[in-house]
Structure formats: structure tokens, C-alpha cells
MIMIKOL-511967 format. One line per 3 residues: number of its first residue (from 1); their letters; for each residue x, z, y of C-alpha. Coordinates in Angstrom, 1 decimal. Layout:
MIMIKOL-511967
NUM	A	X:Z:Y ~ ...
This chain:
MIMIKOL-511967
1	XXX	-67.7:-125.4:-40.8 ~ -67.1:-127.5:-37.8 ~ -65.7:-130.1:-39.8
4	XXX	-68.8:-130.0:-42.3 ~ -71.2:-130.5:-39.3 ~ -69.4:-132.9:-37.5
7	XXX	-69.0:-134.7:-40.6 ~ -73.2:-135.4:-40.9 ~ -72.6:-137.3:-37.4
10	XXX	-69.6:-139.2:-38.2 ~ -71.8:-140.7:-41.7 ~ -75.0:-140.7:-40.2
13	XXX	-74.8:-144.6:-38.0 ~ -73.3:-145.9:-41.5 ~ -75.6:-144.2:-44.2
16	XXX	-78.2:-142.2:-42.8 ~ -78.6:-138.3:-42.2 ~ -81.0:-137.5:-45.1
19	XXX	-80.8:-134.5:-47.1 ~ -79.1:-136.6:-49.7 ~ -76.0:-136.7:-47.1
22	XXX	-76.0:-133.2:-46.4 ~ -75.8:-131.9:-50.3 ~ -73.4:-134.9:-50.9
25	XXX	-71.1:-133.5:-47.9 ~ -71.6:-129.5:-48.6 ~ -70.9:-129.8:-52.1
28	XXX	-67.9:-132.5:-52.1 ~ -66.5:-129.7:-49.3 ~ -66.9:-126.6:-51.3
31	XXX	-65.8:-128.3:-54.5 ~ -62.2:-130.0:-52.1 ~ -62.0:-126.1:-51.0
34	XXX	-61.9:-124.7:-53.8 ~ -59.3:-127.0:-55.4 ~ -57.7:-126.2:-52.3
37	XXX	-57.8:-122.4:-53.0 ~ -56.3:-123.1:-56.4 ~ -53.4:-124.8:-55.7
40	XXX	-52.5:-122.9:-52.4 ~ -53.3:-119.7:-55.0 ~ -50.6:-120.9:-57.6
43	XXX	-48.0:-122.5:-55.0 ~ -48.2:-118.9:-53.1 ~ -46.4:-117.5:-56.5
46	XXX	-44.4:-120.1:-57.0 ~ -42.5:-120.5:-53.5 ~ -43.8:-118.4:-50.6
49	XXX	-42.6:-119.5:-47.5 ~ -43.8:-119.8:-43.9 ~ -42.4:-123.8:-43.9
52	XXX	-44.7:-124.6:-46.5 ~ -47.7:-123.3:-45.2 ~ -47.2:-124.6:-41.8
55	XXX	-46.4:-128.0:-43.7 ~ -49.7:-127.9:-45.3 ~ -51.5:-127.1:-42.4
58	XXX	-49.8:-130.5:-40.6 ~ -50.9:-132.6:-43.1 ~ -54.5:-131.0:-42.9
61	XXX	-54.8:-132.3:-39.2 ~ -52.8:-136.0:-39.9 ~ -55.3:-136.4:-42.8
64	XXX	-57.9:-135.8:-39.8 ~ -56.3:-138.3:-37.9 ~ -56.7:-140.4:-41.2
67	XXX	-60.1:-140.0:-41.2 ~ -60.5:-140.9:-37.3 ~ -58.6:-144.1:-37.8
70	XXX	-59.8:-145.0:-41.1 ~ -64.1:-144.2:-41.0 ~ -65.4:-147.3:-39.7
73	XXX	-63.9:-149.2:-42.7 ~ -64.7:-147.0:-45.5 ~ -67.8:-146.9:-44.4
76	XXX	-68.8:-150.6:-43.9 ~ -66.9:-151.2:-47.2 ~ -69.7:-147.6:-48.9
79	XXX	-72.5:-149.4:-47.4 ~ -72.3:-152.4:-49.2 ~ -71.7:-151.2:-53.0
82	XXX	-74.3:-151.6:-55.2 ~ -75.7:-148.0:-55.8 ~ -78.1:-145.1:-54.5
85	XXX	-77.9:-143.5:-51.5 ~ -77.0:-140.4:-53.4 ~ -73.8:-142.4:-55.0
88	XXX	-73.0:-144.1:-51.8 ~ -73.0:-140.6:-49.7 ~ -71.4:-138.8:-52.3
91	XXX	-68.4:-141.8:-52.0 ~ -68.0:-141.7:-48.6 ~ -67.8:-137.8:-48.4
94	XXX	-65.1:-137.6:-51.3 ~ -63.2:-140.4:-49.5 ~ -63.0:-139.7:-46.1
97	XXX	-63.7:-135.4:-46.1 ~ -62.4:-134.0:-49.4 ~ -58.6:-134.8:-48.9
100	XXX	-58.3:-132.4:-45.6 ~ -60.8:-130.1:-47.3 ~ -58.5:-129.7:-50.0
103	XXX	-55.3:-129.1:-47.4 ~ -57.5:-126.6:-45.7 ~ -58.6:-124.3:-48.7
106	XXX	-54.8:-124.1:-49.5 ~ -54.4:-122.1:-46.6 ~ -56.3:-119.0:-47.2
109	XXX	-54.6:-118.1:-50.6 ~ -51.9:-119.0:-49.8 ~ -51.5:-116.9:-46.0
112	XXX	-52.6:-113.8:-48.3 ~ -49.7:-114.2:-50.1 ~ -47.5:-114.1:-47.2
115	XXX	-49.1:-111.4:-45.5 ~ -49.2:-109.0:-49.1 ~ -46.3:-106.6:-48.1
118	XXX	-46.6:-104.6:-51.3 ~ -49.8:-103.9:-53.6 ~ -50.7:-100.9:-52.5
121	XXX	-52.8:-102.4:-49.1 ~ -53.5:-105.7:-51.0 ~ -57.6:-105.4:-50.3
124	XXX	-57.0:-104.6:-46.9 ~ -54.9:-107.7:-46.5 ~ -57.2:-109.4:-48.5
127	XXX	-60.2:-108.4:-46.6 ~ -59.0:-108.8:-43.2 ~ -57.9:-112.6:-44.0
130	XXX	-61.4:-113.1:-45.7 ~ -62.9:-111.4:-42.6 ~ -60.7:-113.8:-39.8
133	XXX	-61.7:-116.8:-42.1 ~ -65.5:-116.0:-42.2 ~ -65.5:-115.1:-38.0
136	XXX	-63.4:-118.6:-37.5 ~ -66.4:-120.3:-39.5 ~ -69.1:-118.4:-38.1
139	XXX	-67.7:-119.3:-34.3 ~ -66.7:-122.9:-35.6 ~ -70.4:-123.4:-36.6
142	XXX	-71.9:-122.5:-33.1 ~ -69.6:-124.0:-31.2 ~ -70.2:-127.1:-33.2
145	XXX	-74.2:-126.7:-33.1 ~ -74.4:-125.3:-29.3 ~ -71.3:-127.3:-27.3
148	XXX	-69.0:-129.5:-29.1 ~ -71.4:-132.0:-30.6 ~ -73.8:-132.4:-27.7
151	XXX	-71.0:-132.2:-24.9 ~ -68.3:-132.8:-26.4 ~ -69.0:-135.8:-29.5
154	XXX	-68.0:-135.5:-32.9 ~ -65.4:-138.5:-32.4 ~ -63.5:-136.3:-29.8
157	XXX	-64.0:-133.3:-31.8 ~ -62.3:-134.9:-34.5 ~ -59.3:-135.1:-32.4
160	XXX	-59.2:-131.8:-31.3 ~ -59.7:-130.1:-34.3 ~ -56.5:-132.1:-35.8
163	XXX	-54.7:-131.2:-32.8 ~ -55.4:-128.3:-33.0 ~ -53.9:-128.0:-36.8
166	XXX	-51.0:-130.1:-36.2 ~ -50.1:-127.8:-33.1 ~ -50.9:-124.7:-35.2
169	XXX	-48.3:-126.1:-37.8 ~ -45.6:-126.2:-34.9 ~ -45.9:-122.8:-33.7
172	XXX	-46.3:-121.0:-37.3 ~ -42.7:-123.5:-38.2 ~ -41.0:-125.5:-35.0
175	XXX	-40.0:-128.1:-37.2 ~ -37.2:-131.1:-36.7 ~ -37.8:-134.5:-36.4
178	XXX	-38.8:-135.0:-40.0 ~ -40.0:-138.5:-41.0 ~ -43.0:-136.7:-42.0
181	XXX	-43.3:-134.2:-39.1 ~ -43.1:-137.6:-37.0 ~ -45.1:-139.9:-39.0
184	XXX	-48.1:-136.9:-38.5 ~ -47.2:-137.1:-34.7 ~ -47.6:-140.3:-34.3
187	XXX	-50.9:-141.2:-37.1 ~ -52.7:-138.8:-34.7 ~ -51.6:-140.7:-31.5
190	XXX	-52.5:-143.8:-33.0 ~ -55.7:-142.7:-34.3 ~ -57.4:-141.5:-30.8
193	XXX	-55.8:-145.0:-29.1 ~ -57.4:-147.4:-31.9 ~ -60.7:-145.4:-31.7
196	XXX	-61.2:-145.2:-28.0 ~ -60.1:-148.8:-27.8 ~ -62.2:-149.9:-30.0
199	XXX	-65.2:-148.3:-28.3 ~ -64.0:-149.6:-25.4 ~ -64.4:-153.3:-27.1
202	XXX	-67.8:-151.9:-28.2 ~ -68.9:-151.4:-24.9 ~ -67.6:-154.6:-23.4
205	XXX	-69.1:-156.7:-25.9 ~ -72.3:-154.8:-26.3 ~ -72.9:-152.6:-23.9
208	XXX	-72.7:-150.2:-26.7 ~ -73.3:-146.5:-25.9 ~ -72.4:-144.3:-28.8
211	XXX	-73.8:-140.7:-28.0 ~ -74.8:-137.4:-29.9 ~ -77.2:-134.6:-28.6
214	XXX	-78.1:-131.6:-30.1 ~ -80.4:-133.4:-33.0 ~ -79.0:-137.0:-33.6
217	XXX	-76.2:-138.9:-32.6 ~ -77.7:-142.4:-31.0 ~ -76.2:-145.6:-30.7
220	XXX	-77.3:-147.7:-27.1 ~ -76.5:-151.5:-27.3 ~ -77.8:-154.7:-25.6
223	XXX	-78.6:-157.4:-28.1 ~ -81.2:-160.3:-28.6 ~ -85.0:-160.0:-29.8
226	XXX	-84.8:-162.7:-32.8 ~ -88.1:-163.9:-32.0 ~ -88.8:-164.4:-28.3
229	XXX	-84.2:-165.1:-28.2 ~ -84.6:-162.6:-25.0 ~ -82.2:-159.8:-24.0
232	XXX	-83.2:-156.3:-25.2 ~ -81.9:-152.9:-24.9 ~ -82.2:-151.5:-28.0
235	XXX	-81.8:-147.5:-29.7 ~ -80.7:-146.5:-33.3 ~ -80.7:-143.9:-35.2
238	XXX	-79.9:-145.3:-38.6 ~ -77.6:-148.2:-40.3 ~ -80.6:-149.8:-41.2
241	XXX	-82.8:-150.5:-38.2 ~ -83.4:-150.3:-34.7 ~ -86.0:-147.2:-33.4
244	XXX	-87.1:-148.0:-30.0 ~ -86.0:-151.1:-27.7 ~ -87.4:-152.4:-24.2
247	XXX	-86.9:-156.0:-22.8 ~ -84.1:-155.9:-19.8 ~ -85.9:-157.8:-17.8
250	XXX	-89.3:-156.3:-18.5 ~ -91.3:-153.1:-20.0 ~ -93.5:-154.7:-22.6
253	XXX	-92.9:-153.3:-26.0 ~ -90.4:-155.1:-28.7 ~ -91.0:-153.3:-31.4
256	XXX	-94.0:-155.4:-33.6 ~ -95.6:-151.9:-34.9 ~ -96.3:-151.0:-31.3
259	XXX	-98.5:-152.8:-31.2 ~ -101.1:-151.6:-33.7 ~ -101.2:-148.4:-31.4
262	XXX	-103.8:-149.7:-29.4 ~ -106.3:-150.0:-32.4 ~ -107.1:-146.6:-30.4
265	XXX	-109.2:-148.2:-28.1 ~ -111.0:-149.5:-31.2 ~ -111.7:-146.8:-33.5
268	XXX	-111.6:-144.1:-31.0 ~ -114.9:-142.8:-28.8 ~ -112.8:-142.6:-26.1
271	XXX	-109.1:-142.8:-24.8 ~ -108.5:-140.1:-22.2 ~ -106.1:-137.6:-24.2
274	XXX	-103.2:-139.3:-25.9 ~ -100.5:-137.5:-28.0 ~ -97.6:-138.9:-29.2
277	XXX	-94.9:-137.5:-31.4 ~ -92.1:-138.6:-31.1 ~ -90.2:-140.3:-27.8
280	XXX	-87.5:-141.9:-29.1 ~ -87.0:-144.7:-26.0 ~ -90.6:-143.5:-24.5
283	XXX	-91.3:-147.5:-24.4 ~ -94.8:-146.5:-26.4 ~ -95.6:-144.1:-23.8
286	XXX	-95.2:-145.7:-21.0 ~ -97.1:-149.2:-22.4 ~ -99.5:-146.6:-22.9
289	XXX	-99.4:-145.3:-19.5 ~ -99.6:-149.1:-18.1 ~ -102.1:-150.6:-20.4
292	XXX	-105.3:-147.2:-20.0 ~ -104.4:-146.4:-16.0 ~ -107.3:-143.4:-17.4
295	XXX	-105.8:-141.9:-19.8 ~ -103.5:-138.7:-20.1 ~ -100.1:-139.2:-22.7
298	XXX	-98.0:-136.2:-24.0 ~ -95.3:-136.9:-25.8 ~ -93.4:-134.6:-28.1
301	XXX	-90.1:-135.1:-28.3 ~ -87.7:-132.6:-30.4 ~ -84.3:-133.2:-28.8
304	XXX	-84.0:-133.1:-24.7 ~ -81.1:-135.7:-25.4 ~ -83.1:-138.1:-26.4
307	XXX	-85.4:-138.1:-23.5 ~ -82.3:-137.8:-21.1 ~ -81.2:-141.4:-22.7
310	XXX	-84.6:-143.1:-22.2 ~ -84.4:-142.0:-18.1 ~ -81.1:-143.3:-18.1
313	XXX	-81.0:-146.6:-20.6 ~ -84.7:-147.1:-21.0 ~ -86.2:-147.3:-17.0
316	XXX	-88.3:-143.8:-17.8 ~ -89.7:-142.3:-14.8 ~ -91.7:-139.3:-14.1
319	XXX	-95.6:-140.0:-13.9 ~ -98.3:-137.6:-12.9 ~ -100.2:-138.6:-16.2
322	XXX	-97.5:-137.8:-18.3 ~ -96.2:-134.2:-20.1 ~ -93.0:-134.2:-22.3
325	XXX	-92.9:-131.3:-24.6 ~ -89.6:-130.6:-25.9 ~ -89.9:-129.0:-29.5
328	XXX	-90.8:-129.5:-32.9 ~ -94.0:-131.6:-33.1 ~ -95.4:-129.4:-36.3
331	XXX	-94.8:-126.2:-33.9 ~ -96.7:-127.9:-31.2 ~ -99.5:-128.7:-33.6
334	XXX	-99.4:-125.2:-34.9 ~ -99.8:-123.6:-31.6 ~ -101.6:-126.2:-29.6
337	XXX	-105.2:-124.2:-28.6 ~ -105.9:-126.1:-25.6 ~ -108.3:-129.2:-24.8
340	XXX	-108.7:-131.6:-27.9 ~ -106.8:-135.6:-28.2 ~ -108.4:-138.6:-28.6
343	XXX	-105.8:-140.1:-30.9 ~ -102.7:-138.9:-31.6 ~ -99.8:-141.5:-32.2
346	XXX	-97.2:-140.6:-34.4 ~ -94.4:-141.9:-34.4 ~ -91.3:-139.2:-35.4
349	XXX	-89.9:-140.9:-38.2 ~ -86.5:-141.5:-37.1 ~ -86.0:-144.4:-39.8
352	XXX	-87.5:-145.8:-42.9 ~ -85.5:-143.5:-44.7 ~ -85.3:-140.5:-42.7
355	XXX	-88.8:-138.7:-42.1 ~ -89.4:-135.2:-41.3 ~ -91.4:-133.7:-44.1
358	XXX	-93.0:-131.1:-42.1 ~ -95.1:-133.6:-40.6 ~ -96.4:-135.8:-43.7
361	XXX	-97.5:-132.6:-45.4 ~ -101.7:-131.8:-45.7 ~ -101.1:-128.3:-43.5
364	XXX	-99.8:-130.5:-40.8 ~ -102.3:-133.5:-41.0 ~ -105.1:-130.4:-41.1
367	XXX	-103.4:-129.3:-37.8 ~ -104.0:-132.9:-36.3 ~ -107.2:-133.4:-37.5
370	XXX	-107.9:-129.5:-35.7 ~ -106.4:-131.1:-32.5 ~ -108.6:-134.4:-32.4
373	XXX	-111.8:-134.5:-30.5 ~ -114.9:-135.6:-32.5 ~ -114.4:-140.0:-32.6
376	XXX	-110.4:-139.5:-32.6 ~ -107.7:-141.2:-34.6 ~ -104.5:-140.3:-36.3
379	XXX	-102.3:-143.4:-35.9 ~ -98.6:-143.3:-37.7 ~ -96.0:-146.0:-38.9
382	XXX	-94.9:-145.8:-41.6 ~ -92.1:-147.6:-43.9 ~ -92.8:-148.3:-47.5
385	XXX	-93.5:-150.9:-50.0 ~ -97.4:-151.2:-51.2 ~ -96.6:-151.9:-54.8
388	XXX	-93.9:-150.9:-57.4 ~ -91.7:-147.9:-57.2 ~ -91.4:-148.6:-53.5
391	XXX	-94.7:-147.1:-53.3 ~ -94.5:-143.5:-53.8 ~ -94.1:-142.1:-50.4
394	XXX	-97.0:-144.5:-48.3 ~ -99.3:-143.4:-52.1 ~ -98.5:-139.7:-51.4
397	XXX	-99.4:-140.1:-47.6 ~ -102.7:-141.5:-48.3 ~ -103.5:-139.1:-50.3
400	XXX	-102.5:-136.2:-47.8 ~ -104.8:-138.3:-45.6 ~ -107.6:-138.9:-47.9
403	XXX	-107.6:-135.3:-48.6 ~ -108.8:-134.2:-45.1 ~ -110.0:-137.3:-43.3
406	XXX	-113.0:-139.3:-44.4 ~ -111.6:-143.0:-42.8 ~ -108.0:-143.7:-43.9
409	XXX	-107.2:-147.6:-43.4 ~ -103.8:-149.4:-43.9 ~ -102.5:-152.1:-42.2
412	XXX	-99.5:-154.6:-43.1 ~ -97.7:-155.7:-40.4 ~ -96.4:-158.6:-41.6
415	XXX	-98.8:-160.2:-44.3 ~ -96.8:-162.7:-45.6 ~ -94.5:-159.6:-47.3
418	XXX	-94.6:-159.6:-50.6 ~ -96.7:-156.1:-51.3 ~ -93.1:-154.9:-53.3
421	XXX	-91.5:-155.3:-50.6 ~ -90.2:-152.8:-48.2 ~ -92.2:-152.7:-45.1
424	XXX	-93.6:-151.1:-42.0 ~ -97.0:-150.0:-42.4 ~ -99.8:-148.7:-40.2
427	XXX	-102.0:-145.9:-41.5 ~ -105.2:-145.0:-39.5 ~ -107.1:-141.6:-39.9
430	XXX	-110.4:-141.7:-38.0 ~ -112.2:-138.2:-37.2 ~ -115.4:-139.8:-37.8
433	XXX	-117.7:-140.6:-41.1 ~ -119.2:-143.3:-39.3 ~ -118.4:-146.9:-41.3
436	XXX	-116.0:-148.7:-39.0 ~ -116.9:-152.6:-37.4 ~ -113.5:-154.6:-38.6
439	XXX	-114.3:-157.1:-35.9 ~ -113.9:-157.4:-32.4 ~ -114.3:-159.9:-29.3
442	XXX	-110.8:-158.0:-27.8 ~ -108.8:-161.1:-29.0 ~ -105.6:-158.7:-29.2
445	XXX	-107.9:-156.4:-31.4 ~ -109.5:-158.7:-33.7 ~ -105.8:-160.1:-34.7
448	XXX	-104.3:-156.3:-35.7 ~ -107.8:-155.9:-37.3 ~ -106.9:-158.6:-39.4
451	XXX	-104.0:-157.2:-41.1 ~ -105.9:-154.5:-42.2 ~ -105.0:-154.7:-46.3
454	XXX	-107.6:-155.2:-48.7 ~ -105.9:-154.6:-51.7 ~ -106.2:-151.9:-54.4
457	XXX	-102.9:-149.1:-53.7 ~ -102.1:-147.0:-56.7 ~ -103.7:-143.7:-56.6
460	XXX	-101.2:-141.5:-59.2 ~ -99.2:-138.9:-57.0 ~ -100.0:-135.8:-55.8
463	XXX	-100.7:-134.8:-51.8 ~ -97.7:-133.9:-50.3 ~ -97.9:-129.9:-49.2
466	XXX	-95.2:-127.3:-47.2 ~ -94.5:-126.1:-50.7 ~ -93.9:-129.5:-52.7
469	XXX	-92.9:-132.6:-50.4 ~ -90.6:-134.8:-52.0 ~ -90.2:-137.0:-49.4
472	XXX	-86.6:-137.5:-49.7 ~ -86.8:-138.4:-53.1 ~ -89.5:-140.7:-52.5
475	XXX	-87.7:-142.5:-49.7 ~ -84.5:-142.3:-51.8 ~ -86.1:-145.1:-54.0
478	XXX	-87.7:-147.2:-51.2 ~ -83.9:-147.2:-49.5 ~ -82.4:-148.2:-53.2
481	XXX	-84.8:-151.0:-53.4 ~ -84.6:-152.5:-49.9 ~ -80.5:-152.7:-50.6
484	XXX	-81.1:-154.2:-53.8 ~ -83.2:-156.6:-51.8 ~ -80.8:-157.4:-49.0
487	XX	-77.7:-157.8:-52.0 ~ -79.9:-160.8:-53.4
């Protein structure tokens, strides 16, 4: 179970953390395990012997070590074949996680065998194995979930769960200096010197901080805004695009759909209450807190991680005007009885491709429109194309809006995008009835106002709802046609 979970981190920079990933890794796991259950099964008959099994169990941890050594060029190489994201995770999961899957289901089967002193106590033996193997998974999965992965790092949990194994081996069988035995020995040495080495060169060259928390692992680097050709710390989530970044040498926002935020002051009565959901590197918080020296900003931010990076790589400070909630932003929503928002400002998808259906849903967006005063605004980026099969997810959104707010506008960032394109998008939701003025003497303003899109969007799917949200699906085809894109 810990290698399963640390698995999801060791993909996630290269191909995403969908749910896509997760089936593709569960099921190539089960189906390496029990291939590994059926050979160790019918080898136990065949020669049972103490040698063998600790053999197997060496070559589970150097095919570890395989994986540590090996994962940054599989993976560059996955990312670039022409298919879906369900083919490409599938790929890199058989490659990289079902040969030590299948070394490790050869041990269970095969210890029973070893252990079976005569038939007559074969379901006790049976039972107490199964019963060790489910307590190692169940501890494995909360030490993964509560201290390896946010303490520890899935990188150097890698290393000690194949030392682990290989030390294992030696103590079941102390074994001579086989070439094999050796070649195990020293694959794992190698493999933890190339890797911290080559974060090492990471670092030097980028600055690059690679660092997992309880919900995410995040990747820190310094790197240059293309436009302005100015130095930027920037934060990902994702292979595919950067989520939050802050100029070094200043606190102004990067990020182009940051801007379109401050339609607030527009379309809102007023701007004293601000939520946002989602911190990510707080940089829209605190151009909030800067730009409305009035106004009130809570931020919801899931994982305590994330906020711990932006105080130390993105210049976050405490302010008297601002509240960080740590927790599920749908919970907050759910449970939030006290004085009304303004707008709320959402901003929790963690990539194009990776959105948390819980919070596109028409329960949730009720929720919002619950915790908006009268005049607010529901603000959210969004990443989809306008036309084509691209579509789907920003048509099911507006619908979900449309269903409980009588305003819903979308704007296009970048208007010279072709509308099949795959894009960020900015969907407003205003509280009131009241026909909107799309003009404005605010100079800032009146240019977002004029990316508002004018065009007729395709009207054929269902809201989204708790019960039915295909989201994944939906993003699944936006992600297959921005790599077609980038392959031409």
C-alpha cells in the first residue's frame, strides 16, 4: 500500500494526479500482484526453499532502485506519446510499478508454503500470513498518508522501502558475493546518488524545490516571465502549467487570469468580504489585500503545506485583515453560517486537468450563492476550450451556473485563441438580476470588460450534480486535445 500511494506522487509532476492515474496505478498493482501470487503459488510446489524466497524478495527492492534511477526518463519519454491520458497513465504504471509488484505478490504464496508444517493447521497458517500481510498494509497506508509522504518525501521513501527489502532478503538468506546479490547492492547505491545528485543540479540551476505535503507534491523553481523577460518564482502542481508565481523582485501578480479578479469591484455592490478558495502561492490574496486597503480576504486553503510554502518561497506574511482556513473549501461552504461575502474568488483548481468535482457541482454553487450578500459575485477560472469537444466541461459549468444564478458571463483571456482551442477562461456569477453596464471609465476595467465573449456556447449537457459529475471525463478530452495541439 505504501508503494501504491507513493506511487500517485512519483507520476503526478510528469502526468497529472487525476482519477485516471489512480485507477491506472490500483488496477496495474492488483493485476502485477496477482501474477505475483501465481507464480510464487506454483514455484512454492515446485522448489520450496528459504534461498529463493529471500532471492525474490532482493530483487523486489533492486527493481525499486530500478524505478528510483530509471522514473524521470520513462516518464519524459510517457509524456510525449501520442495518446490519452488514460493510455499514457496506464504505461507509465505497468512500466515503472508492475515489475516489483509482481516480485512482491510472489511472496505471500509462496512464505505459506514454507511455513505449512503439515495440513492439518494449514488455515491457521494460512490465516495468520493473510492476517500479518493485511496489518503490514493497513500500517504501510498510514504511515504513508500521516508521516512518510509529508515528512519524509516519496523520493526518499522509495529508498527506504527497497532497503528495507534488500535488507530483509539478507537476514531471511545471508548470502555470498553473488554477481547478482552485488549487482542489487550496488543498483540501489547508485540509484539514491544519481537521484540526489541530480536534485542537487535541480536546485543549482533552478532554484528548484521539489516538496510533498499531505495533499500534493509541489515543485518550487525560479524561472523567467516570457512576456515582461523578468525573474519569477513560480509553483506547480502539474506537468502542464505553472499554478501560482510572484515576481522576485516585486508582489504584483504574474499570472494573466489574476487579473480578471478585480471585475469584483465592477459587478459587486460592494467589496468588504472577500473569499477565496484556494491559496496555492497566496499571491491573489495578498494583491487583494494591497489593491482594497478596506476589505476583509479569507482564504481556504485544503493542505497546511501549501500555505507553509507560500510564507517561506512566496513573501506571505500575517495580516490583521486576513483569515486562512485550512480545510475542504465545499466543507467550509457547507458549514459557513456567519456574515455573508461580497464575491467569492475561486480559484481551487489545481490544473487545467485536475479540478475538484465537489466544487463545480449545483449543491456547491447553491452553497456560494447562500454565502453571497445581495450585489455579490462568484468569480472562477476556469480551463477549457469554447468550441468542439474541448467544450464539455466550461458547457457543463455554465449550466450548473445558469441553473441557480440569473448573470452568468464568460470571459476569454486571450482573444486571439482560436475558440477550439484550450484555454483559461473567466466565469462570472452575479447575485443580482439587475442588467450589468459592460463599460467603464476604470481604464483597467473597461480592458477585462472587453474580453467578455459574445459568442453563442453550445448548450447540450446536463448540470453537473454530487451524484453525476463527470468532470474527469470531461477534462480527460480537453487534456487529449491540448497534447494533440502541442504534437503539431
Amino acid at each position: 500500500m505504501t508503494y501504491e500511494i507513493i506511487g500517485s506522487r512519483i507520476l503526478s509532476p510528469y502526468i497529472g494526479a487525476s482519477t485516471y492515474v489512480w485507477t491506472s496505478l490500483i488496477g496495474v498493482i492488483l493485476g502485477s500482484l496477482s501474477l505475483g501470487y501465481w507464480l510464487g503459488g506454483r514455484t512454492a510446489d515446485r522448489n520450496p526453499s528459504t534461498r529463493v524466497l529471500a532471492s525474490v524478495i532482493l530483487i523486489a527492492g533492486g527493481l525499486i532502485a530500478v524505478t528510483v534511477l530509471v522514473k524521470e526518463v520513462i516518464l519524459s519519454a510517457v509524456t510525449t506519446v501520442p495518446f490519452g491520458i488514460e493510455l499514457r497513465s496506464l504505461l507509465a504504471s505497468v512500466i515503472l510499478f508492475a515489475p516489483a509488484s509482481v516480485a512482491l505478490g510472489f511472496v505471500t504464496p509462496y512464505s505459506v508454503k514454507l511455513r505449512l508444517d503439515s495440513l492439518s493447521d494449514t488455515g491457521k497458517t494460512v490465516g495468520r500470513l493473510y492476517a500479518l500481510s493485511t496489518i503490514g498494509s493497513i500500517f504501510g497506508t498510514f504511515a504513508a498518508g500521516f508521516v512518510l509522504i509529508p515528512f519524509v518525501g516519496s523520493l526518499r521513501t522509495l529508498y527506504m522501502i527497497a532497503g528495507v527489502l534488500i535488507a530483509l532478503a539478507i537476514i531471511l538468506f545471508p548470502f555470498s558475493a553473488t554477481r547478482l546479490n552485488l549487482a542489487v547492492i550496488v543498483l540501489f547505491v547508485f540509484s539514491i546518488v544519481a537521484s540526489e545528485a541530480n536534485a542537487l543540479l535541480l536546485y543549482r540551476a533552478n532554484d528548484m524545490h521539489d516538496i510533498d505535503t499531505e495533499y500534493s507534491r509541489i515543485q518550487i523553481f525560479r524561472t523567467t516571465d516570457p512576456k515582461t523577460r523578468r525573474p519569477i518564482q513560480a509553483l506547480a502542481t502539474d506537468p502542464y502549467f505553472t499554478q501560482s508565481a510572484i515576481f522576485v523582485d516585486s508582489d504584483e501578480p504574474v499570472l494573466e487570469y489574476s487579473r480578471y479578479y478585480h471585475l469584483t469591484r465592477h459587478f459587486a455592490a460592494k467589496l468588504d468580504e472577500i473569499l477565496v478558495i484556494g491559496g496555492a502561492g497566496y499571491s491573489v490574496p495578498k494583491d487583494l489585500l494591497s489593491r482594497y486597503p478596506k476589505a476583509n480576504v479569507d482564504v481556504v486553503e485544503i493542505d497546511p503545506g501549501m500555505t507553509a510554502i507560500a510564507r517561506r518561497f512566496f513573501r506571505l506574511s500575517d495580516n490583521d485583515r486576513l483569515r486562512i482556513f485550512h480545510e475542504d473549501a465545499r466543507t467550509f461552504l457547507n458549514t459557513n453560517n456567519g456574515s455573508g461575502y461580497d464575491a467569492i474568488l475561486v480559484d481551487a483548481f489545481g490544473s487545467l486537468f485536475a479540478v475538484p468535482y465537489q466544487l463545480t457541482t449545483i449543491e456547491a454553487v447553491r452553497e456560494m450563492h447562500r454565502s453571497l450578500n445581495e450585489g455579490g459575485v462568484v468569480i472562477l477560472n476556469l480551463g477549457s476550450a469554447i468550441k468542439g469537444r474541448g467544450s464539455e466541461f466550461l458547457q457543463a459549468e455554465l449550466a450548473t451556473y445558469k441553473a441557480v444564478f440569473p448573470q452568468v458571463i464568460v470571459f476569454k483571456i486571450n482573444r486571439e485563441y482560436d475558440d477550439g482551442r484550450l484555454q483559461n477562461l473567466i466565469l462570472l456569477a452575479a447575485r443580482s438580476a439587475a442588467a450589468p453596464t459592460f463599460s467603464s471609465h476604470d481604464n483597467e476595467i473597461g480592458d477585462l470588460l472587453d474580453h467578455r465573449y459574445m459568442g453563442e456556447i453550445d448548450q447540450t449537457l446536463p448540470l453537473l450534480t454530487d451524484d453525476l459529475a463527470p468532470v474527469e471525463f470531461y477534462n480527460s478530452i480537453a487534456q487529449n486535445t491540448y497534447l494533440r495541439e502541442q504534437a503539431k
